[in-house]
N, CA, C and O of each residue as an XYZ file, in Angstrom:
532
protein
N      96.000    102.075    241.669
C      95.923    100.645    241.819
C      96.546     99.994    240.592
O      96.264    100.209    239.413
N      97.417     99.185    241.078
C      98.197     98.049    239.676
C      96.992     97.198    239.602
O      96.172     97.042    240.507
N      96.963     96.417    237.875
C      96.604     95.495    237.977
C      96.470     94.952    236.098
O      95.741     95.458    235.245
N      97.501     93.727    235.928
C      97.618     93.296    235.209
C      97.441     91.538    235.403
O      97.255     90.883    236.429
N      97.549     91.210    234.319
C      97.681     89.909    234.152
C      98.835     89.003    235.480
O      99.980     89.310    235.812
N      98.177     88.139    235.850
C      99.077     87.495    237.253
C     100.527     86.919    236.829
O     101.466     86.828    237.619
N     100.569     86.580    235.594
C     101.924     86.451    235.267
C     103.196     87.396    234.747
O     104.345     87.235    234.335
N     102.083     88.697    235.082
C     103.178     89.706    234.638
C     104.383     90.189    235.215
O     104.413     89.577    236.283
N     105.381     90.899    235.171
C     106.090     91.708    235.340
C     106.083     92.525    236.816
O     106.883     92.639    237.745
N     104.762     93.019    236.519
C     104.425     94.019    237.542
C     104.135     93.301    239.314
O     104.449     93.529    240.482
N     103.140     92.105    238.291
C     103.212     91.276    239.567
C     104.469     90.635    240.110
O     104.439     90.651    241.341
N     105.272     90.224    239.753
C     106.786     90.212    240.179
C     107.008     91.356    241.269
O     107.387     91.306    242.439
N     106.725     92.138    240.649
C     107.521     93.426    241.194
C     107.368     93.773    242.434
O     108.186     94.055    243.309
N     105.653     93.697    242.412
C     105.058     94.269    243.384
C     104.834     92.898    244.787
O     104.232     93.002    245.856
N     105.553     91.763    244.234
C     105.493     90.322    245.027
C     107.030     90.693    246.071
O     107.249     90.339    247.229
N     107.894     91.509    245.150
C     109.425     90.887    245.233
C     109.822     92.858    245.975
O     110.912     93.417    246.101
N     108.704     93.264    246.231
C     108.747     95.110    246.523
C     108.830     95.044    248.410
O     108.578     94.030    249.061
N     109.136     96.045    248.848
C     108.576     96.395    249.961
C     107.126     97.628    249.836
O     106.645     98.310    250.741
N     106.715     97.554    248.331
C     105.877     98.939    248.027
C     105.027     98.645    249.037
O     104.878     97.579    249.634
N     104.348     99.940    249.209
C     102.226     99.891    249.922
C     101.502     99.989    248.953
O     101.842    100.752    248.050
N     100.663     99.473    248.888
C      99.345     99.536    247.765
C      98.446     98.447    247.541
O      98.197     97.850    248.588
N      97.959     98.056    246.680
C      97.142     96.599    245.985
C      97.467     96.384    244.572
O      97.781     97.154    243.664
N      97.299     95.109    244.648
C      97.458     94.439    243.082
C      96.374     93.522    243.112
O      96.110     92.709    243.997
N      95.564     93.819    241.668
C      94.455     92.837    241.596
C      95.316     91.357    241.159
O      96.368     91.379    240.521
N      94.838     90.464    241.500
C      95.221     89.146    241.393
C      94.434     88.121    240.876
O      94.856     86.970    240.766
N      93.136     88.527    240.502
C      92.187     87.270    240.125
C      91.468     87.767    239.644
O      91.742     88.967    239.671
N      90.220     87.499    238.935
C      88.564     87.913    239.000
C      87.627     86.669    239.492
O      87.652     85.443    239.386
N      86.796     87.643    240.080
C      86.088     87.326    241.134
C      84.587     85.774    240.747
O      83.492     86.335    240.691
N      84.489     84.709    240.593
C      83.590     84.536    239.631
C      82.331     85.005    240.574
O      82.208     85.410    241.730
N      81.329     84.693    239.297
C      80.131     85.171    239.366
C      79.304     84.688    240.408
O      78.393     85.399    240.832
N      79.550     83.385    240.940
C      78.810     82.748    241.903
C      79.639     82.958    243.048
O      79.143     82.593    244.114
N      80.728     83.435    243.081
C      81.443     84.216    244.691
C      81.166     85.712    245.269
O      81.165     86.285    246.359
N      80.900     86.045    243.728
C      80.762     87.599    243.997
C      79.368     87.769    244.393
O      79.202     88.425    245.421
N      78.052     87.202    243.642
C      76.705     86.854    244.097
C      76.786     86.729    245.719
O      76.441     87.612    246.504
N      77.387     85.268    246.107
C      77.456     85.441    247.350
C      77.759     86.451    248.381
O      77.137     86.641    249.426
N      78.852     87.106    247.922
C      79.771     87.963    248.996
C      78.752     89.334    248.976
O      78.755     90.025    249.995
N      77.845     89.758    247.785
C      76.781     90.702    247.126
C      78.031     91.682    247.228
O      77.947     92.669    247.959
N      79.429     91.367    246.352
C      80.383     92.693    246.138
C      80.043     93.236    244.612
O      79.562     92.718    243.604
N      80.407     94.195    244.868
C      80.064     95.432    243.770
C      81.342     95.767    242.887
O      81.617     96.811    242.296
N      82.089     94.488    242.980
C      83.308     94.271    241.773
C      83.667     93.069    241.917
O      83.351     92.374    242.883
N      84.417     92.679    240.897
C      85.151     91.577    240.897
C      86.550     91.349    240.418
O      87.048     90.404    239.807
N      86.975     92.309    240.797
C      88.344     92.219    241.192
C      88.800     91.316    242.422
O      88.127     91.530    243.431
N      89.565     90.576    242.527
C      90.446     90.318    243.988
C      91.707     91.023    244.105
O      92.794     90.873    243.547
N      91.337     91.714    244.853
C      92.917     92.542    245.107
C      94.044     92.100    246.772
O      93.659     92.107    247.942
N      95.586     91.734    246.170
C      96.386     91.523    247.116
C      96.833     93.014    247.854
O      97.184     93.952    247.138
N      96.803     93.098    248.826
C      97.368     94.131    249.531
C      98.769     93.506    249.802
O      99.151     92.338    249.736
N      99.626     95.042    250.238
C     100.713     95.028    250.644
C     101.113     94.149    251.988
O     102.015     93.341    252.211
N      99.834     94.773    252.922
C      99.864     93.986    254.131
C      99.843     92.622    254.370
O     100.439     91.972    255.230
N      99.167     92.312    253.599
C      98.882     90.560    253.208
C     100.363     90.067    252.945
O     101.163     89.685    253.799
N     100.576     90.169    251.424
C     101.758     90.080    250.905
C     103.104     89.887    252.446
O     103.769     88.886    252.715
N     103.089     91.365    253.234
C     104.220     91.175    253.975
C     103.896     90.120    254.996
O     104.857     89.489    255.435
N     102.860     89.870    255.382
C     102.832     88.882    256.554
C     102.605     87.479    255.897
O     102.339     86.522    256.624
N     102.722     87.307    254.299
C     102.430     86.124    254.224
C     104.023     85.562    253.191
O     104.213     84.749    252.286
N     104.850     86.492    253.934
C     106.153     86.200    252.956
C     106.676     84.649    253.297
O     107.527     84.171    252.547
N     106.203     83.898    254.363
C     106.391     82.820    254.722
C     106.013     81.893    253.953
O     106.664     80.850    253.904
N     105.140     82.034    253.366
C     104.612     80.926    252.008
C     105.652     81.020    250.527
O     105.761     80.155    249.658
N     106.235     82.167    250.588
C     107.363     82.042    249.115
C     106.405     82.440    247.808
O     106.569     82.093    246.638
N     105.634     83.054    248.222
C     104.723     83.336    246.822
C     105.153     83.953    245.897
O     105.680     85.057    246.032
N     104.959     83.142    244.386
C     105.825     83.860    243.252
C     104.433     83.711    241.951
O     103.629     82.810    241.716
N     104.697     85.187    241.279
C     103.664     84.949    240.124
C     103.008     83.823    239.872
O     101.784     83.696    239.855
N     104.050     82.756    239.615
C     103.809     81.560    238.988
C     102.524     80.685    240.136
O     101.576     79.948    239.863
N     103.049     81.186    241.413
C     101.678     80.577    242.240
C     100.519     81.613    241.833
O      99.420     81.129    242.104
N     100.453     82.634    241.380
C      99.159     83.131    241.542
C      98.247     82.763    240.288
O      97.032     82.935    240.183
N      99.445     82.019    239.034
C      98.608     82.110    237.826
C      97.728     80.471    238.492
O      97.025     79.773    237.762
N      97.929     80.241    239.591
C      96.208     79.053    239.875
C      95.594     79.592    240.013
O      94.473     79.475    239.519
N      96.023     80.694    240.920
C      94.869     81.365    241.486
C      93.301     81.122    240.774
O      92.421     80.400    241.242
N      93.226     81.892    239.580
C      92.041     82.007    238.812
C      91.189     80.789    239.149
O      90.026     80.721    239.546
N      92.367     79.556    238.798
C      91.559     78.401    238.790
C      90.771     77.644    239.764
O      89.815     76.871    239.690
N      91.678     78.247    240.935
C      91.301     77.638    242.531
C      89.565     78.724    242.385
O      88.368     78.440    242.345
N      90.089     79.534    242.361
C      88.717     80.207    242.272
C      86.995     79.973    241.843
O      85.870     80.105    242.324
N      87.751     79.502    240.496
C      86.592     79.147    239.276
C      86.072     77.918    239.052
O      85.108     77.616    238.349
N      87.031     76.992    239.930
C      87.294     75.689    240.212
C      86.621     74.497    241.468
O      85.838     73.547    241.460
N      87.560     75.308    242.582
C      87.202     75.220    243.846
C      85.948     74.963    244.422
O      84.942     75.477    243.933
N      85.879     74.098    245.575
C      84.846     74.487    246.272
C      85.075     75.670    247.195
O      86.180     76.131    247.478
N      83.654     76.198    247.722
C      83.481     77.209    247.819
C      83.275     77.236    249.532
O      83.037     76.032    249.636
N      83.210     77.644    250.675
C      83.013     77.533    251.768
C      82.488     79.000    252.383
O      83.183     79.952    252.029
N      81.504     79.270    253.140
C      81.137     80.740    253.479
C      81.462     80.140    255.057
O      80.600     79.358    255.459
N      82.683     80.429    256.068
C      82.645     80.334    257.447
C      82.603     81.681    258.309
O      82.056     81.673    259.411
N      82.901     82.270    258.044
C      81.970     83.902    258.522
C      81.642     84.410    257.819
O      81.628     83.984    256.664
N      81.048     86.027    258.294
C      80.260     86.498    257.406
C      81.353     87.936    256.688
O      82.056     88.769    257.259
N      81.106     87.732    255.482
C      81.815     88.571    254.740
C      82.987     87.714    254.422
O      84.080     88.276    254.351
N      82.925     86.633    254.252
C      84.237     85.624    253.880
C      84.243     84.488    253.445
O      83.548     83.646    254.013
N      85.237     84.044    252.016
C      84.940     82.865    251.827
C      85.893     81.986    251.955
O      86.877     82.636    252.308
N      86.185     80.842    251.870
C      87.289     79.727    251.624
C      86.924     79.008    250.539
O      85.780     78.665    250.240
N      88.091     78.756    249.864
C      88.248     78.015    248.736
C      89.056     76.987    248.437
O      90.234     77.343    248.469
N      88.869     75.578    248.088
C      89.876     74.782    248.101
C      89.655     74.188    246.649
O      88.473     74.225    246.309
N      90.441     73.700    245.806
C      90.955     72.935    244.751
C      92.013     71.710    244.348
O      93.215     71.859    244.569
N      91.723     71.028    244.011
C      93.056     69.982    243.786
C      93.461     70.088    242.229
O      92.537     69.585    241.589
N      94.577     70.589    241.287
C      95.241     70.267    240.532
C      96.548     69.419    240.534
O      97.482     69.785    239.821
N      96.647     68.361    241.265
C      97.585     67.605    241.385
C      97.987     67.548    243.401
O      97.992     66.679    244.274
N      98.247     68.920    243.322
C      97.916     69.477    244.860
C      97.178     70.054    245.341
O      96.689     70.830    244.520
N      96.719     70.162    246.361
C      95.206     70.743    247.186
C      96.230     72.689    247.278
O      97.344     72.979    247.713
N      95.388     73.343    246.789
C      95.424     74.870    246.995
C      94.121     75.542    247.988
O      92.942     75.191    247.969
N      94.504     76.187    248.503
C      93.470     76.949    249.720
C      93.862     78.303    249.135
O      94.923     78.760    248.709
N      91.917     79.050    249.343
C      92.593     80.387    249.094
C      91.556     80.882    250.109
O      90.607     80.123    250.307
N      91.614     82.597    251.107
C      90.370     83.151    251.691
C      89.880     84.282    251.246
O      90.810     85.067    251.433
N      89.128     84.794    250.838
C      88.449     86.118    250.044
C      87.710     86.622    251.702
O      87.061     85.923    252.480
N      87.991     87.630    251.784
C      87.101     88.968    252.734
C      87.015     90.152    252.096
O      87.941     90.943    251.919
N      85.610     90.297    251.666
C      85.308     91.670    251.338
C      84.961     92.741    252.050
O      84.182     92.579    252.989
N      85.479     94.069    251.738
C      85.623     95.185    252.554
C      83.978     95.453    253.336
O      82.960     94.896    252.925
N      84.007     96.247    254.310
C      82.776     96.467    254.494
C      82.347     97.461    253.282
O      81.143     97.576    253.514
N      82.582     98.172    252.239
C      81.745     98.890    251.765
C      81.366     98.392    250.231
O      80.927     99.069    249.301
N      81.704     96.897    250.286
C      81.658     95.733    249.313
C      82.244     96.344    248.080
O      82.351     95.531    247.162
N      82.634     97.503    247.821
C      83.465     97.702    246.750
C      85.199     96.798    246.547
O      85.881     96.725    245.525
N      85.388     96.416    247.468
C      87.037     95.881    247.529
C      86.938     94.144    248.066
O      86.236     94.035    249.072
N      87.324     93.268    247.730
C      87.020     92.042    247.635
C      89.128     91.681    247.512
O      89.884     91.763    246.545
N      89.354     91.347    248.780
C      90.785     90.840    249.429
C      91.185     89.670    249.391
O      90.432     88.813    249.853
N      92.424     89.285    248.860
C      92.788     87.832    249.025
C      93.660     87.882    250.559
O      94.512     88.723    250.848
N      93.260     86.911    251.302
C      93.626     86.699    252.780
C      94.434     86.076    252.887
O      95.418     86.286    253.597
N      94.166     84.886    252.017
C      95.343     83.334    252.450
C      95.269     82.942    250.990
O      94.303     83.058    250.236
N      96.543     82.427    250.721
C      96.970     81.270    249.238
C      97.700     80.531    250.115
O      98.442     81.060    250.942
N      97.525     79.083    249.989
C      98.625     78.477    250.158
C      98.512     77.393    249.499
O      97.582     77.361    248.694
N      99.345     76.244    249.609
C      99.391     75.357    249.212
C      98.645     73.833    250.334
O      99.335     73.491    251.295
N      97.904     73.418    250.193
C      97.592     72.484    251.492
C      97.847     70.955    251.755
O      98.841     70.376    251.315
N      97.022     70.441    252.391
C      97.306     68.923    252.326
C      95.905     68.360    252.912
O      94.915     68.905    253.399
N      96.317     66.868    252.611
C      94.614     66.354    252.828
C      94.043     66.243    254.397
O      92.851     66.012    254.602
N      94.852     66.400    255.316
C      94.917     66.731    256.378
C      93.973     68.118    256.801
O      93.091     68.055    257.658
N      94.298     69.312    256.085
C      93.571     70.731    256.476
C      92.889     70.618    255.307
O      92.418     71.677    254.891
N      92.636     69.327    254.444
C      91.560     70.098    253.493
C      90.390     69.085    254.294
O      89.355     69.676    254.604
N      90.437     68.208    254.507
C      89.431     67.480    255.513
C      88.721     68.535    256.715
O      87.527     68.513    257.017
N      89.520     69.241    257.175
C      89.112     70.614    258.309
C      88.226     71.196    257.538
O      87.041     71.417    257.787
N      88.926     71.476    256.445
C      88.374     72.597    254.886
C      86.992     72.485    254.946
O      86.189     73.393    255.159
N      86.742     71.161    254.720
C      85.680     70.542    254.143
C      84.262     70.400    255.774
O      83.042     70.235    255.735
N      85.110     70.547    256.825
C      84.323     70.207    257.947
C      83.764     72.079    258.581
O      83.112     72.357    259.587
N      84.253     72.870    257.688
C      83.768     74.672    258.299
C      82.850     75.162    257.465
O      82.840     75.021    256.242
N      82.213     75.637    258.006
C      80.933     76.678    257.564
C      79.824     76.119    256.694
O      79.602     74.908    256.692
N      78.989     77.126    255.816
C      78.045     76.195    254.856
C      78.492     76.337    253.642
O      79.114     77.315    253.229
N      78.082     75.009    252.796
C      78.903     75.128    251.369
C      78.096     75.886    250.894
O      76.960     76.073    251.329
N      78.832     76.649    249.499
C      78.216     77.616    248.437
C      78.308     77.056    247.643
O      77.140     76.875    247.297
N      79.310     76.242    246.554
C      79.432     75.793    245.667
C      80.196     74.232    245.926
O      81.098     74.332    246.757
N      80.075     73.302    245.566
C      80.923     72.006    244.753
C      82.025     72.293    243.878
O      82.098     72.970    242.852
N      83.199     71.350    244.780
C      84.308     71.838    243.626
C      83.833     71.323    242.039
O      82.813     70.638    241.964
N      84.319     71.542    241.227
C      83.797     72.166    239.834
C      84.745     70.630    239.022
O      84.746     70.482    237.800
């Protein structure tokens, strides 16, 4: 498993690869991971993700929010074993966390970029966990 700093190199690499594998991309905070009851806090991108989400243009430089959407964000639980996350730093960011069934592996699903349109939806699914920050 890769996993460095989101602005690294590697993450480039492994953004801009056809490789298989995971790259951790975030850490997990403490009041997501509580919720999800995962047994790390890593967020790790898979390959699979990555290829089906080449439509968004994702480059390092989007993942270094990541952290923040995270740590930031409000928090949304709409199924079980899953969260949604939304943030505004100038623009509204969406992110979805699903953790594995054997709660060791904790997945980033969706990054994107949003609008006040789907963050109003955002805001209308599941029960809140946290207040954006």
């Amino acid at each position: 498993m890769q996993g460095v700093a989101c602005g690294s190199a590697t993450l480039r690499a492994f953004l801009d690869s056809d490789a298989s594998g995971v790259h951790v991309v975030a850490t997990l905070p403490t009041d997501i991971q509580a919720h999800l009851d995962a047994k790390t806090a890593r967020v790790l991108l898979s390959s699979d993700t990555r290829d089906r989400h080449k439509k968004h243009g994702w480059t390092a430089d989007d993942f270094e929010r990541l952290q923040a959407v995270l740590d930031l964000g409000e928090v949304r639980a709409d199924r079980d074993r899953h969260v949604v996350v939304a943030h505004h730093d100038g623009r509204w960011w969406y992110a979805a966390l699903k953790i594995a069934g054997n709660r060791n592996e904790v997945y980033l699903q969706s990054f994107r970029r949003s609008n006040a349109d789907q963050i109003a939806r955002f805001k209308g699914r599941g029960t809140l966990v946290r207040t954006g920050r």
